[in-house]
N, C-alpha and C positions, 0 to 999 in steps of 0.2 A: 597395206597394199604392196609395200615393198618386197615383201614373201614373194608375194606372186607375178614379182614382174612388171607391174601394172604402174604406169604413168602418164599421170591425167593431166591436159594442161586449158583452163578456163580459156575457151574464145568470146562468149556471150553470158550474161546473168541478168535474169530477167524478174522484174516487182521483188525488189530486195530481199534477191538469195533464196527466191523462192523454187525459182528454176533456172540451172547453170548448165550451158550448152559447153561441152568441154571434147579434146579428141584424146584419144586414148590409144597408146602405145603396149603393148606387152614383150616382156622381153624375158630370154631365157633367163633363170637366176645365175647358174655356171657359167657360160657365155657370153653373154649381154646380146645372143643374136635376137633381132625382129623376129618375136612368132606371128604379129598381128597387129591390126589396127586398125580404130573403128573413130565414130562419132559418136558421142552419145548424147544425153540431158539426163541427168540427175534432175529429181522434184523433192524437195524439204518441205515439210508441214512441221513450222515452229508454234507452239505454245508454252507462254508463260516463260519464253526465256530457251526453251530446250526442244530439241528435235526430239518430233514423237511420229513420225513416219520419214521413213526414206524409198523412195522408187528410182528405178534407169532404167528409160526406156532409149531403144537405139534408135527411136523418131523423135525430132525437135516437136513438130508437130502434133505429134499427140501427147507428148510430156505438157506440153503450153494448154491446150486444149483439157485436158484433165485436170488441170490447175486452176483452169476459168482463166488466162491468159491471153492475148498476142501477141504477135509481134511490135505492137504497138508501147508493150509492157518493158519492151529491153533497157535497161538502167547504162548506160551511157558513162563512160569513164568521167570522174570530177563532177557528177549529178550528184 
């Protein structure tokens, strides 16, 4: 992701690691200026040890919601 700029920084992770609400920075590589920047949610589907799906969606809400999630689901620092 460093190719392209892109740095991600976790604000929320929700039912362990399953869905991480994170914001996201882009940045020229020559540069370093802001091209953008967004929210997103990443969704993992781990089995047997290993990610066998990954999604971003740029709604908390429907990332949570396609995972079978709430808010009620956010894993809390030191939990």
């Amino acid at each position: 992701m460093g190719r392209a700029g892109l740095t991600l920084e976790t604000r929320q992770v929700f039912a362990r690691d399953q869905v991480v609400a994170q914001h996201g920075v882009w940045r020229a590589v020559d540069t370093g200026a802001v091209n953008g920047e967004a929210n997103l949610a990443s969704q993992f589907r781990v089995e047997d040890g290993r990610v066998v799906q990954f999604t971003r969606d740029d709604d908390l809400a429907i990332a949570l919601k396609e995972a079978g999630l709430t808010d009620a689901d956010e894993v809390r620092s030191g939990e």
